[in-house]
C-alpha positions in Angstrom: -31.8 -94.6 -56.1 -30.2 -93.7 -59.5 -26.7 -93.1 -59.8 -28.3 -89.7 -62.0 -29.6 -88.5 -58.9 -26.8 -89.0 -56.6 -24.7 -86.6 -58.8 -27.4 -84.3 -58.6 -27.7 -83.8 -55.2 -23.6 -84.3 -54.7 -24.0 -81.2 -57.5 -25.8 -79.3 -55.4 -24.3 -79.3 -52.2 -21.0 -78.5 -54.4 -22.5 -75.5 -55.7 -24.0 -74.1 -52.2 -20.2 -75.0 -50.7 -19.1 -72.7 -53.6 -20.9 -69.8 -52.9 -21.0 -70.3 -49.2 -17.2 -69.6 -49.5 -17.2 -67.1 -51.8 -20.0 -65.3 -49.2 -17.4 -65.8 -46.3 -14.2 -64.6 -48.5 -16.1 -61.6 -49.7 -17.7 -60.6 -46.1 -13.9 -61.1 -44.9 -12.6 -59.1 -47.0 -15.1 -56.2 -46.1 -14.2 -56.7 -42.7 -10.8 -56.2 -43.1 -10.9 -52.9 -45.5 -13.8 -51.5 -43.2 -11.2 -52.3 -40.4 -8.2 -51.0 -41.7 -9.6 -47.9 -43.3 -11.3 -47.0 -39.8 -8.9 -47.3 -38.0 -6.3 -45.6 -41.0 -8.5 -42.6 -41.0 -8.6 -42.1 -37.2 -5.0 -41.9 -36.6 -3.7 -39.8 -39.6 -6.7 -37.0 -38.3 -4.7 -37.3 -34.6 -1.7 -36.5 -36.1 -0.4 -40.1 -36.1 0.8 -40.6 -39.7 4.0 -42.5 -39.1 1.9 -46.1 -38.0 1.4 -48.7 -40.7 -1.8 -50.1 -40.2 -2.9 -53.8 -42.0 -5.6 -56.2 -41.7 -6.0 -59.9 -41.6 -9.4 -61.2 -40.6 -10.6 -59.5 -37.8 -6.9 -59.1 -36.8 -5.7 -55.5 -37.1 -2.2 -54.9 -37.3 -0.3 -51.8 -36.4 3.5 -51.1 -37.1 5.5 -48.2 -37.7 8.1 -46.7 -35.3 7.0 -44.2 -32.6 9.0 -41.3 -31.4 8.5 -42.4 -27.7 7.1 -44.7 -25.8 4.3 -42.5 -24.4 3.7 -41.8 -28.5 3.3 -46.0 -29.3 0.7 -46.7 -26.2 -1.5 -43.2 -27.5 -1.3 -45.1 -31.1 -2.8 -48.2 -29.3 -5.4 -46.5 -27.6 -6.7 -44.0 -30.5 -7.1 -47.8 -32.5 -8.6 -49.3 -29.2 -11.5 -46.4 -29.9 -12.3 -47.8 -33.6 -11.9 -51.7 -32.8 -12.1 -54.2 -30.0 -8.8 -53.7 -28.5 -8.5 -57.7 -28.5 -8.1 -57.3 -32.3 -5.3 -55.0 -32.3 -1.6 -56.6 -32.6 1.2 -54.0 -32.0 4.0 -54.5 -33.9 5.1 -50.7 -33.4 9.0 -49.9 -32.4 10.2 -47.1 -30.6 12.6 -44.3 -31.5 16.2 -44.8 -30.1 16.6 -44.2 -26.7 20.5 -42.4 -27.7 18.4 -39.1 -28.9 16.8 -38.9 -26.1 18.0 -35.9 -23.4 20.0 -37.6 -20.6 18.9 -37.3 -17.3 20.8 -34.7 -14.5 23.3 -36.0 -12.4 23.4 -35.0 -9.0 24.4 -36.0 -5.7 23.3 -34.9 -2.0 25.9 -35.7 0.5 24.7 -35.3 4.3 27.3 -35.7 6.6 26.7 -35.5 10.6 27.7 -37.0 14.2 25.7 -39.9 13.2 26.5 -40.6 9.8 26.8 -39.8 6.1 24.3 -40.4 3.2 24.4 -40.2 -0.4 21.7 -40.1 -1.9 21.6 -39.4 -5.9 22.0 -40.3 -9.3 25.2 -41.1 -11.0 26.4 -41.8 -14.2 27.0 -45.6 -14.8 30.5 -45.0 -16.1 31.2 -44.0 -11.6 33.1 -46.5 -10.2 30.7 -46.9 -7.1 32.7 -49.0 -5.0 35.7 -46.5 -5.2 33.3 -43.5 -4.8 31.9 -45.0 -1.4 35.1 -45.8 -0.3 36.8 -43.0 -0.6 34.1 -41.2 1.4 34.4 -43.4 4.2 38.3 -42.2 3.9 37.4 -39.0 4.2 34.6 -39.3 6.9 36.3 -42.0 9.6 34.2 -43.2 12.2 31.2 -42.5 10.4 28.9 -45.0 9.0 28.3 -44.8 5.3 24.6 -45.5 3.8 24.7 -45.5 0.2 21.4 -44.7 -1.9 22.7 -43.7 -5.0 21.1 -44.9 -8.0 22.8 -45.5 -11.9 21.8 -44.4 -15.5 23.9 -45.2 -18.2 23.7 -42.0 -20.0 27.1 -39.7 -21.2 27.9 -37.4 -18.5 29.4 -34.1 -18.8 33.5 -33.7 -18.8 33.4 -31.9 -15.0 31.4 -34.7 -13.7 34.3 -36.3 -12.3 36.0 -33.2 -11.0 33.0 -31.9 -9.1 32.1 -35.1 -7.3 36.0 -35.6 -6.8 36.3 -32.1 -5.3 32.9 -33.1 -2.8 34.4 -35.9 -1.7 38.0 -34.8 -1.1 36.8 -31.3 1.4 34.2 -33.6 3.7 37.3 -34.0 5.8 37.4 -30.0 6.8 33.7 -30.7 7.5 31.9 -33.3 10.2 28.9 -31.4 9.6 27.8 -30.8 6.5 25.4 -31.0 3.3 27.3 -30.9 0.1 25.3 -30.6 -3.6 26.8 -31.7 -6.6 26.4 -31.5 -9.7 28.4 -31.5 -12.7 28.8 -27.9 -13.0 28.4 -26.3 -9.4 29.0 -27.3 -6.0 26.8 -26.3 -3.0 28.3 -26.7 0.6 26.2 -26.0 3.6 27.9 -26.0 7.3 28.7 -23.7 10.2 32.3 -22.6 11.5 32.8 -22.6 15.3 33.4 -18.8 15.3 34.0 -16.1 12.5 37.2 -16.4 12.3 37.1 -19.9 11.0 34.5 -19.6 8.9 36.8 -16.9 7.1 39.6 -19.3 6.7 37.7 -21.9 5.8 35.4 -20.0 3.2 38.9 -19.2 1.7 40.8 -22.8 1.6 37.9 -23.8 0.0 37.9 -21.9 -2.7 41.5 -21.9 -3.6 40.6 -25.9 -4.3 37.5 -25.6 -7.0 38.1 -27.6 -9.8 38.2 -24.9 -13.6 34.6 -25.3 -14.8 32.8 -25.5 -11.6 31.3 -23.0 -9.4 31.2 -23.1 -5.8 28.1 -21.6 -3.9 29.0 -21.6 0.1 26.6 -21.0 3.2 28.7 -21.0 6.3 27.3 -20.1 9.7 28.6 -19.6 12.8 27.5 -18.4 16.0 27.5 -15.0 16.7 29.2 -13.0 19.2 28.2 -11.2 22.5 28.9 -7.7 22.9 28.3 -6.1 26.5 27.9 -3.3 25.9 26.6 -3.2 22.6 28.4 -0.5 20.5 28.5 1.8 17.9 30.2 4.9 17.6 30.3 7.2 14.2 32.2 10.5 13.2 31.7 12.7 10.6 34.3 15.0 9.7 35.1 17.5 7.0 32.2 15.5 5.2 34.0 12.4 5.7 32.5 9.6 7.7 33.9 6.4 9.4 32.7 4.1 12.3 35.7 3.4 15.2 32.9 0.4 16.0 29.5 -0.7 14.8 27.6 -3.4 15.7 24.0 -5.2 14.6 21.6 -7.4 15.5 20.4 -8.5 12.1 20.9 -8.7 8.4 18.4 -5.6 8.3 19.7 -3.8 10.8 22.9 -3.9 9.3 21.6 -2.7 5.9 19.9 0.6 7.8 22.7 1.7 9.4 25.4 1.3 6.4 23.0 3.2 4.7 22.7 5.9 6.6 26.3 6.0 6.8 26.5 6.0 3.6 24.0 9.2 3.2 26.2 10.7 6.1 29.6 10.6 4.7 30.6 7.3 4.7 32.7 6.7 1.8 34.7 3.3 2.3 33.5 0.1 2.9 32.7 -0.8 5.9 32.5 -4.0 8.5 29.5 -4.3 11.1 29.1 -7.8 12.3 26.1 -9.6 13.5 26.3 -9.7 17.1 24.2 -10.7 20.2 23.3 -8.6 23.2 21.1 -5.6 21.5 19.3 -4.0 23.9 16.2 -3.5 21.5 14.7 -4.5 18.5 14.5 -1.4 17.6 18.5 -1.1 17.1 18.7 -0.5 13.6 15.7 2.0 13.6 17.7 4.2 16.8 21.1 4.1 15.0 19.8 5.3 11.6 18.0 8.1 13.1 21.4 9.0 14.7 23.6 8.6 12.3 20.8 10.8 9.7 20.6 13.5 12.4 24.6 13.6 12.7 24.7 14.3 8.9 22.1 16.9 9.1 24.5 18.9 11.0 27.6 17.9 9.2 29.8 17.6 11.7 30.6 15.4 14.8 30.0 12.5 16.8 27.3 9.8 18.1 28.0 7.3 20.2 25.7 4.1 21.4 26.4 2.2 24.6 23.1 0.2 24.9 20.2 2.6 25.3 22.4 5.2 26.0 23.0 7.5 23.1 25.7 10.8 23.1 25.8 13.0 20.4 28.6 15.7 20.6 27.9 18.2 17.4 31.2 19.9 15.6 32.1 23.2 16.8 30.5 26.5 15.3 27.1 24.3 14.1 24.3 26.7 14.3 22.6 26.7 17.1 19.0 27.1 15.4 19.6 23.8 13.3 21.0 22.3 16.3 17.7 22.6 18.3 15.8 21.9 15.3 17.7 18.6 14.6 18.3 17.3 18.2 14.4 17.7 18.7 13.3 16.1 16.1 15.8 13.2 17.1 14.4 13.2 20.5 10.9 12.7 19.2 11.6 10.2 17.1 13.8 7.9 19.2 12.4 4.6 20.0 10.8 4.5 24.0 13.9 2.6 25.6 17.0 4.9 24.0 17.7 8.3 26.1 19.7 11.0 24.0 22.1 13.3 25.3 23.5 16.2 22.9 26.0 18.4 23.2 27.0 21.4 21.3 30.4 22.6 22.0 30.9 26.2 23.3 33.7 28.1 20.5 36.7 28.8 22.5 36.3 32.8 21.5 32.6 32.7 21.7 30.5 35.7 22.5 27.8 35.8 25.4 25.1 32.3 24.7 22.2 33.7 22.7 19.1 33.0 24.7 16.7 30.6 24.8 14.3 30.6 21.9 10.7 28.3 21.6 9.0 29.2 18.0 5.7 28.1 16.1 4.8 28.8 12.8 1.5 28.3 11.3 1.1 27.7 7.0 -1.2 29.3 5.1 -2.0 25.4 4.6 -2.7 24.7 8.6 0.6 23.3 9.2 1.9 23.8 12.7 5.6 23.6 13.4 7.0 23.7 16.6 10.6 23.8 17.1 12.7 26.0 19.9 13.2 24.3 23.9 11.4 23.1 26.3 12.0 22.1 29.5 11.9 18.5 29.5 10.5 15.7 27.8 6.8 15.7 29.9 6.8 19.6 28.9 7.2 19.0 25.3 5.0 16.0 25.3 2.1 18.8 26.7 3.2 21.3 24.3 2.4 18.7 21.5 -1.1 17.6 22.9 -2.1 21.5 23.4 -1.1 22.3 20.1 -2.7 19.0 18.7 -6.0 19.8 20.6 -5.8 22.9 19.3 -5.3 22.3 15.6 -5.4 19.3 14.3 -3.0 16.1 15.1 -2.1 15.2 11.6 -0.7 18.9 10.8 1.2 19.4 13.9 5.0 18.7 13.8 7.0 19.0 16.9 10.5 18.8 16.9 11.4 21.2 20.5 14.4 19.9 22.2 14.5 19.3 25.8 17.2 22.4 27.3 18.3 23.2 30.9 18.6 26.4 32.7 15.1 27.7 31.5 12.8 30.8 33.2 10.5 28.9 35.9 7.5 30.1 33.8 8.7 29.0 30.5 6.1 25.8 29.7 3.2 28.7 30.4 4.3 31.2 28.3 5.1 28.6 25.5 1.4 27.2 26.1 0.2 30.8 25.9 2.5 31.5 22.4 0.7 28.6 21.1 -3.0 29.7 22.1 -2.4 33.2 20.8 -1.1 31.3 17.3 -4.7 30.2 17.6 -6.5 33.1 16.6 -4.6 33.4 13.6 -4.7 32.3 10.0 -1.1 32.3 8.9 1.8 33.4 10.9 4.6 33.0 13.9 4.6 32.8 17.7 8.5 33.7 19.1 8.4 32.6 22.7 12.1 34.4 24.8 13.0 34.6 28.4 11.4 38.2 28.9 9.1 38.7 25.4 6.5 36.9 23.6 6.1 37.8 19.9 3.5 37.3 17.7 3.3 38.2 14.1 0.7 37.5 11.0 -2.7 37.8 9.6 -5.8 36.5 10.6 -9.1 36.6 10.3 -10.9 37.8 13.6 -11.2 42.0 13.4 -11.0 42.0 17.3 -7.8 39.0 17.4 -5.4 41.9 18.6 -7.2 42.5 21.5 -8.0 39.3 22.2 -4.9 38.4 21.8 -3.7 41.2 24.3 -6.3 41.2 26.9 -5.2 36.7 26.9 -1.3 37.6 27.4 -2.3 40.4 30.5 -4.9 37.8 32.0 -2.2 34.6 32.1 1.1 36.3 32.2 0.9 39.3 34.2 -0.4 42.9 33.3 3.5 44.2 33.4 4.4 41.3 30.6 6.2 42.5 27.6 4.9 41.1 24.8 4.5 42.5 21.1 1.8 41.7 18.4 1.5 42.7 14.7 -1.4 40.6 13.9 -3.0 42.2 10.5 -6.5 41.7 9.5 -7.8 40.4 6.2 -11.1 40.2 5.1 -10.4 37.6 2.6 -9.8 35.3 5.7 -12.7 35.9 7.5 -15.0 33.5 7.5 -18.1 35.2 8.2 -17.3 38.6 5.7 -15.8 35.9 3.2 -19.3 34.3 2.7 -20.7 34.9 -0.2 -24.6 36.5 0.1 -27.5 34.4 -0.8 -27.8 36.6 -4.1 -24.3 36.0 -5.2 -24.9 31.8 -4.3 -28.0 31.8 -6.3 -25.9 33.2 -9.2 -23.1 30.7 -9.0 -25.2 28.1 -9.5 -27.1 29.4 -12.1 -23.2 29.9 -13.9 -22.7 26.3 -13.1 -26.2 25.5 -14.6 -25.8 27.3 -17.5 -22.8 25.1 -19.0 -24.3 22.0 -18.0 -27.9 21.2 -16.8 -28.9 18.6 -14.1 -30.3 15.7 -16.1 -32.3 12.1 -15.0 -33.4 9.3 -17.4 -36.4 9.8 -19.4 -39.1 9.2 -17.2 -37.2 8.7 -13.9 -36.3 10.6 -10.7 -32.9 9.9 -10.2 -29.7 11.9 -11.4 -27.7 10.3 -14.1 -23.7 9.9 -14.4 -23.8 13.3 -15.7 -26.2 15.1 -13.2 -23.6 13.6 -10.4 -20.9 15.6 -11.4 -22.8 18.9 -12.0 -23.9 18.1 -8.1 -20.4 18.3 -7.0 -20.0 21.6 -8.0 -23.1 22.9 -6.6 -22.4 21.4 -3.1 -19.3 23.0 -3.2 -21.1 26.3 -3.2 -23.7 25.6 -0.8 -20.5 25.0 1.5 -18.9 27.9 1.0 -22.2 29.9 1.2 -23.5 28.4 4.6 -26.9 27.9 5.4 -29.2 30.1 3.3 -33.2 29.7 3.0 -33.0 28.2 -0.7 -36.0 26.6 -2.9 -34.8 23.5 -5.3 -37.5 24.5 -7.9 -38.6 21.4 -10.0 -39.9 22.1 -14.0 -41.2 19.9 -16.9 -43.0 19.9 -20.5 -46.3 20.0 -20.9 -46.4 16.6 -22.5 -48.6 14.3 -20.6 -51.0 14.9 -17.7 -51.0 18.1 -15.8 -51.1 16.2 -12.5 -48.5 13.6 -13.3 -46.1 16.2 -14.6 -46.3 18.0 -11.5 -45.6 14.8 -9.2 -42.5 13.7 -11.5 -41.4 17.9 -11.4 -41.4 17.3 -7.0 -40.0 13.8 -7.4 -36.9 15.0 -9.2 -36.6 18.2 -7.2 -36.5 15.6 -3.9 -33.8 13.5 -5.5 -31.5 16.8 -6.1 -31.9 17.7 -2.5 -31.4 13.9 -1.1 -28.0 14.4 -3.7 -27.1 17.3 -1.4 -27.4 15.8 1.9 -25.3 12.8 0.7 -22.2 15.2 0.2 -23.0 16.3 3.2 -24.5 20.2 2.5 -26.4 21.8 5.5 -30.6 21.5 4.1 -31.9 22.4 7.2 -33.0 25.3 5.0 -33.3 24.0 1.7 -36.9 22.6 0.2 -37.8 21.0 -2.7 -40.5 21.9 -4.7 -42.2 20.9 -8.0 -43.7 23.1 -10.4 -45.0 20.9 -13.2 -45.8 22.3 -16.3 -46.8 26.0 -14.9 -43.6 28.1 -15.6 -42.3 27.3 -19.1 -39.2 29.2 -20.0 -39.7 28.4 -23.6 -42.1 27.4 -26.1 -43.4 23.5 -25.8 -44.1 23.8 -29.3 -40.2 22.3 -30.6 -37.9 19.7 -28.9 -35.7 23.3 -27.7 -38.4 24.3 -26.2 -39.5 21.3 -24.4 -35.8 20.7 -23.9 -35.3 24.1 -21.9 -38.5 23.5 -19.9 -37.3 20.6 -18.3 -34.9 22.3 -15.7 -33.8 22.4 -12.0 -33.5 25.9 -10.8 -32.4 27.1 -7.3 -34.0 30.2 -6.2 -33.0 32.0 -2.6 -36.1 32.8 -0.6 -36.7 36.0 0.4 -38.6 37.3 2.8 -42.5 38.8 1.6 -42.4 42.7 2.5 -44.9 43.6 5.0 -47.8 45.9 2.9 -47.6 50.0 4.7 -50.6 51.2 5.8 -51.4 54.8 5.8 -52.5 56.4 9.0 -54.5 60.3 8.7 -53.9 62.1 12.1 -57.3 61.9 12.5 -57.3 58.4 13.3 -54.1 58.5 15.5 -56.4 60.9 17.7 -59.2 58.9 17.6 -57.4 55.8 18.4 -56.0 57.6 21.3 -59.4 58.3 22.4 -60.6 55.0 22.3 -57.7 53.7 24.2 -58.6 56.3 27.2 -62.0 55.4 27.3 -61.3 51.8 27.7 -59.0 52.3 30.4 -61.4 54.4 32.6 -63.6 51.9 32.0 -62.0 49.2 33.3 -61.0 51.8 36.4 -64.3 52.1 37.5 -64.7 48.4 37.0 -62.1 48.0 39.6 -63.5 50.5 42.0 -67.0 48.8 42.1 -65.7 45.5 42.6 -63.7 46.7 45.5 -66.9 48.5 47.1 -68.7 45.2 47.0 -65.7 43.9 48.6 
């Protein structure tokens, strides 16, 4: 071979090396500013513009300094997203740790018969060695576990006193959980009565280091008090307790303040003690003390379930029996009350017994007065319950002694008389029964009368002003069927009944106008009444006519939803047939389309004229049929 066509082929492969590696060096250098601007653009659009991102081959390099290290592995996995996270060298640095917030120290000390724990972080500056053993100095005999951990971090100036402080008062405690942190220490133990807690609640305090706060929770057991007691007086407007005495934190908040509403004007002291006789302590001392204010004067003393309340001298007797009723009501089941109203020294002659019940104009019924003992009032208030109503009865009669052996029958027959009335009073005394108001029965006098001859005797005094008033009558208060009919219409004229187009049901609208009208029909009664149903005369006769019916149905069925007596209402529809305008405009056709109610009345029966002529000859007739069916008779009887 010639030596011309060795350098040819030599030449040739030289030249295909040549632009084989400018190929590769190009391609590389696409790589790398594909790379690099990929990944570039990705992390400056999620905010991260502080990384410096490079490229060498398919290496991509990041670098930079991140603000955290939570920030630096986000940057690594945002670039993981654009490349293969094999090509990705981090060369990123962190932020300084030293601007970063240091951590809270704090320590839980738990200190009991079978050993003490700490458990906590500290500051690395603590000498730990010295801090365990000065607890075990302070805590002998007890074995000390020690799972604290250490950050070196700056900790705050009162670091040192508060965890001094902790450390130093575990003596005064063998049981005991003690927080601490720089600023505040929490202690957490019990006192073997509360005496000692009281001291030691105060040598603790006198120790705190300046700069920390000290939050204590000291138990300790509570005392038992047999009897229970409380005793309160009220005088001159001025309150105090000689002793008081609760069962818990919200009993003791009842009755200081109803003290307080009762006069009390200093501070008071009633400790948590065992040995209540009820639950219900708290709720039996409040209504006590309340009632004991009420009548501004005196005394009320508990001892157990047994309650005494001694009024001032000179309280009004009235307010005394209203008070001490309603007391004697309201006590819980297990308390028994005995009041006492002194006698003045230079009294007159005791006023007599008095049992009274009003009755509101609203239908309220309040009973107040004597009785003879608790079952007595406890039938007084289910008569007058059953015979009114038991939300609007209110009975606050005191239980007396000394009363007329007949005195539960006339106060039963007080309260059936205040029966018959609409508004007014029933005075029940030892020889009289008065009864005064209005009402609205014509004939409740007598009945009235001929009830208090029948039950207590024909030579019973009694005395009744009862006044009649037709506005209370139910029956004369009604208005007629004519003067209904016209109400409604009234109502209809402001606003109409209305329905969707083309439906049978009353709108939002409609609903409110049927309110009204059901309100009349209640107060009227039951009246024969027609719901009269109208439309246009757009579309067919027949159709119009069956929506007319529909819509009068759907006002009735609205009726007897609110509950109106339509025993004697119907519903009819009237179509197109009895225009009350022209269908000619949209006012017209407007008007037309209507709900009317109309009162049925009866058809008059037509007179017929009778000549006396025809009376005679009727007569006649008559006569002749009779003999006729005389002789009829006879015959029969002959063939007998």
């Amino acid at each position: 071979m010639r030596l011309s066509s060795i350098f040819a082929i030599l030449g040739t492969f030289f030249l295909a090396f040549v632009l084989c590696l400018f190929a590769a060096r190009f391609s590389v250098q696409v790589i790398e500013e594909g790379s690099r601007n990929a990944v570039r653009d990705t992390l400056d659009e999620r905010g991260m513009t502080w990384t410096e991102v490079d490229a060498d081959g398919l290496q991509v390099f990041l670098a930079g300094t991140a603000p955290s290290e939570a920030t630096r592995f986000r940057a690594l996995s945002i670039a993981g997203s654009v490349v293969e996270s094999a090509r990705i060298i981090d060369q990123m640095l962190v932020a300084d740790s030293a601007d970063i917030a240091p951590p809270r120290f704090s320590v839980e000390i738990l200190s009991n018969d079978s050993g003490l724990s700490l458990i906590g972080l500290i500051p690395a500056e603590t000498d730990r060695e010295q801090l365990i053993e000065d607890v075990a100095k302070n805590a002998p005999g007890k074995e000390v576990t020690d799972l604290l951990e250490m950050a070196d971090y700056p900790h705050p100036e009162t670091w040192d006193d508060a965890i001094g402080y902790a450390v130093d008062i575990l003596k005064q405690m063998p049981r005991t959980k003690i927080s601490v942190e720089a600023r505040r220490v929490s202690v957490v133990t019990m006192a073997d009565s509360h005496e000692d807690k009281r001291n030691l609640e105060t040598q603790l305090a006198r120790r705190v280091p300046e700069g920390v706060r000290l939050s204590l929770d000291i138990s300790a057991p509570r005392p038992v008090i047999t009897p229970f007691t409380l005793r309160y007086l009220l005088e001159d407007g001025e309150g105090s307790f000689d002793a008081c005495a609760a069962d818990t934190e919200a009993a003791k908040d009842r009755i200081l303040a109803a003290a307080g509403q009762a006069g009390l004007q200093q501070k008071a002291q009633c400790p948590l003690a065992l040995g209540v006789p009820s639950p219900q302590w708290g709720r039996a001392a409040e209504l006590a003390i309340g009632a004991l204010g009420e009548l501004g004067g005196g005394s009320v003393t508990f001892s157990d379930a047994d309650i005494a309340l001694v009024a001032a001298e000179g309280t009004d007797e009235k307010l005394y029996d209203t008070v001490i009723g309603r007391l004697e009501t309201s006590l819980p089941d297990v308390f028994a009350l005995k009041a006492v109203l002194p006698k003045p020294k230079d009294a007159a002659e005791e006023a007599p017994p008095e049992f009274v019940a009003t009755l509101s104009p609203e239908g309220l019924v309040q009973i107040r007065g004597r009785v003879e003992s608790a079952q007595a009032r406890e039938m007084v208030d289910s008569f007058a319950k059953a015979k009114f109503s038991s939300d609007v009865v209110s009975t606050t009669a005191r239980v007396a002694e000394n009363l007329p052996t007949d005195w539960t029958v006339r106060v039963l027959t007080g309260l059936e008389a205040l029966a018959y009335l609409s508004n007014g009073a029933v005075t029940v005394g030892p020889e009289s029964i008065a009864v005064t108001g209005l009402t609205g029965q014509q004939d409740a006098s007598a009945e009235i009368s001929a009830m208090f001859a029948a039950k207590l005797g024909e030579a019973a005094d009694f005395d009744i002003d009862v006044n009649y008033r037709e506005e209370l009558d139910p029956v004369a208060s009604k208005p007629t069927p004519e003067e209904c009919e016209a109400q409604i219409a009234e109502v209809q004229a402001d606003s109409k009944i209305t329905f969707e187009p083309g439906e049978t049901d009353v709108d939002s609208n409609g609903a409110q106008i049927m309110d009204r009208i059901a309100d009349i029909l209640k107060a009227c009664g039951e009246i024969r009444m027609e719901i009269q149903g109208h439309t246009d005369s757009q579309g067919r006769e027949v159709m119009n006519q069956q929506l007319s019916q529909a819509r009068a149905q759907s006002v009735l069925n609205e009726l007897r939803s609110r509950r109106v007596l339509t025993s004697a209402i119907r519903a009819k529809g009237y179509g197109e047939s009895d225009p009350i305008a022209s269908n000619d405009s949209e006012e017209g056709r407007e008007a037309n389309r209507r709900i009317e109610f109309r009162v049925i009345r009866p058809e008059p029966i037509k007179e017929q004229q009778t000549t006396l002529e025809a009376l005679e000859e009727e007569a006649l007739n008559e006569t002749d049929a009779a003999g006729g069916d005389a002789e009829q008779e006879t015959g029969t009887d002959e063939q007998n």
